[in-house]
C-alpha positions as CSV (number, residue, x, y, z in Angstrom):
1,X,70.8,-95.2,-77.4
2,X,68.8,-95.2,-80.6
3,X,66.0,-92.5,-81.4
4,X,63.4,-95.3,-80.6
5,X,64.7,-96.2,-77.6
6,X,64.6,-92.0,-77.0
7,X,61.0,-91.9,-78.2
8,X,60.3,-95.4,-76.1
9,X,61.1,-94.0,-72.9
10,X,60.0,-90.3,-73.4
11,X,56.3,-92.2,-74.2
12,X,56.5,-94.1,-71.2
13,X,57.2,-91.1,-68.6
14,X,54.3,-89.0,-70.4
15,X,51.5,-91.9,-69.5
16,X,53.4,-92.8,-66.0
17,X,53.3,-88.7,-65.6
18,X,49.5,-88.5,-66.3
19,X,48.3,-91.4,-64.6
20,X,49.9,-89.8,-61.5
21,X,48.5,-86.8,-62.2
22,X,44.6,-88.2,-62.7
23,X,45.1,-90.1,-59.3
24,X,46.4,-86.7,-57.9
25,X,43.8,-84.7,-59.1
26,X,41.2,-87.6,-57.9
27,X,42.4,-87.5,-54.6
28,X,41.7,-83.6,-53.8
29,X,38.1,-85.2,-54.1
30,X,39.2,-86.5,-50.5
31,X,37.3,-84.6,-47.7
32,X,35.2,-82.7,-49.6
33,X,31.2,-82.6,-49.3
34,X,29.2,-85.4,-51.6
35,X,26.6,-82.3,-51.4
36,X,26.4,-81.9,-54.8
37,X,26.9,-85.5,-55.8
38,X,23.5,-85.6,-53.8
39,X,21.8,-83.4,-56.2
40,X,22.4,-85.3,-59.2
41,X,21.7,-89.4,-57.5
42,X,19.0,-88.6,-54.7
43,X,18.9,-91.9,-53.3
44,X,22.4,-91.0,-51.7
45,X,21.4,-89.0,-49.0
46,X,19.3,-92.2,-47.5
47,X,22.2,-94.3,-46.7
48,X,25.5,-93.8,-44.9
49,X,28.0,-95.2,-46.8
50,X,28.2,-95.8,-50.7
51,X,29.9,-96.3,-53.6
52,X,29.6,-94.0,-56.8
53,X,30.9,-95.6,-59.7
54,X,31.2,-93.0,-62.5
55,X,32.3,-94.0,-65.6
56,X,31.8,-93.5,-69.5
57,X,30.1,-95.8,-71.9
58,X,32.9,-95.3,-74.9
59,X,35.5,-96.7,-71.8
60,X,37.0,-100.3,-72.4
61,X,37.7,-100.6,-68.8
62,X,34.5,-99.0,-67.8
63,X,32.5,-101.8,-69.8
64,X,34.5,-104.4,-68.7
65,X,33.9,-103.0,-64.9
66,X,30.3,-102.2,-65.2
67,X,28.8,-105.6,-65.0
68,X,30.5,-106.2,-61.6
69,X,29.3,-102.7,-60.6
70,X,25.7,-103.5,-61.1
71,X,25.9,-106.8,-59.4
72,X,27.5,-105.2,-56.6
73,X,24.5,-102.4,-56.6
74,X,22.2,-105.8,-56.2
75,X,23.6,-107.3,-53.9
76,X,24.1,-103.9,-51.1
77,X,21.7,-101.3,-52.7
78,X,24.6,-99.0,-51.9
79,X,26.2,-98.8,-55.3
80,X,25.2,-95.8,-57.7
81,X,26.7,-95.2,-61.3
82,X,27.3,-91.7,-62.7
83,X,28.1,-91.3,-66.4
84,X,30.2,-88.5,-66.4
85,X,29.6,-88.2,-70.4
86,X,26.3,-86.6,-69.4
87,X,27.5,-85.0,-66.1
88,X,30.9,-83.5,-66.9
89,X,30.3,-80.2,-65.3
90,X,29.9,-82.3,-61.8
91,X,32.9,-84.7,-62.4
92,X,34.9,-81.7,-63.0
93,X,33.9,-79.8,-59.8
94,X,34.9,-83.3,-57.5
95,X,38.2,-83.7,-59.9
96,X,37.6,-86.7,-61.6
97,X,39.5,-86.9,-65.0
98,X,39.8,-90.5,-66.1
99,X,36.9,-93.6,-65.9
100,X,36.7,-95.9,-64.3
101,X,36.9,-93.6,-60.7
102,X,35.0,-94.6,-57.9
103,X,34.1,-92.7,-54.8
104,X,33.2,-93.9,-51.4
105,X,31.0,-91.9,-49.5
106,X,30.6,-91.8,-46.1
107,X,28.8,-89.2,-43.4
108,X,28.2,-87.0,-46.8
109,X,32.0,-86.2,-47.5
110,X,33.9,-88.0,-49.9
111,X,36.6,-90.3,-47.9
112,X,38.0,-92.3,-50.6
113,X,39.1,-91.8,-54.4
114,X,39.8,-95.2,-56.2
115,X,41.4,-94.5,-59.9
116,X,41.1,-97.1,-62.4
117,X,39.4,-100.6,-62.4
118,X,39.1,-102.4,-59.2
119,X,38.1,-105.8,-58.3
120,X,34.4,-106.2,-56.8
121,X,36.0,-107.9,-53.7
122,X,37.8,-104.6,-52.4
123,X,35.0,-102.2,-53.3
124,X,32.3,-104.7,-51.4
125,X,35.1,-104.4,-48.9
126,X,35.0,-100.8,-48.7
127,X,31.3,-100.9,-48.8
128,X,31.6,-102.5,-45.7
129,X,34.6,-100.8,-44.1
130,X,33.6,-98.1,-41.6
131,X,35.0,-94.7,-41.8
């Protein structure tokens, strides 16, 4: 095998390693209390389940994401965004460490970690799914 092939492959396991790693990370979120995720977006603590989209505005996938999001927020009035650019301390606390991650909320704990861009179907789905 040729050095590019080498350098190929070695490239490949380091994003396949740390995109495991960020949904890893994510999922510790799993369980714990949306208490302080409360602090920051008030209008959580009036409804049972939600979404929290958080996000970055320099993100490619995030921009292309975000228009779905705020449909979606509409529509249910149970979708809240959360630019972690300005809130990093927070999205380091719950373990976020990519964009687009969205958290679904539910009885003020955090139930479900979804890394990376999702289609507005499932989320409204998991809007609507009971925990």
């Amino acid at each position: 095998m040729d050095l590019t092939g080498v350098i190929t492959i070695g490239f490949v396991a380091v994003v396949l390693g740390w995109m495991l790693y960020n949904k890893l990370a994510a999922g510790r979120a799993v369980g714990k209390s949306a208490e302080k995720l409360q602090e920051e977006i008030p209008e959580l603590g009036s409804t049972d389940r939600a979404l929290v989209y958080c996000y970055s505005p320099n993100c490619p996938p995030c921009r292309n994401m975000t228009p779905h999001i705020d449909k979606l927020a509409e529509e249910t009035g149970k979708v809240f965004k959360l630019d972690i650019t300005r809130n990093m301390e927070l999205a380091q606390a719950i373990g976020i460490r990519a964009t687009p991650t969205t958290l679904i909320l539910d009885g003020g704990e955090i139930r479900k970690v979804l890394v990376g861009v999702k289609p507005p179907k499932l989320l409204k789905q998991e809007l609507e799914t009971t925990a």
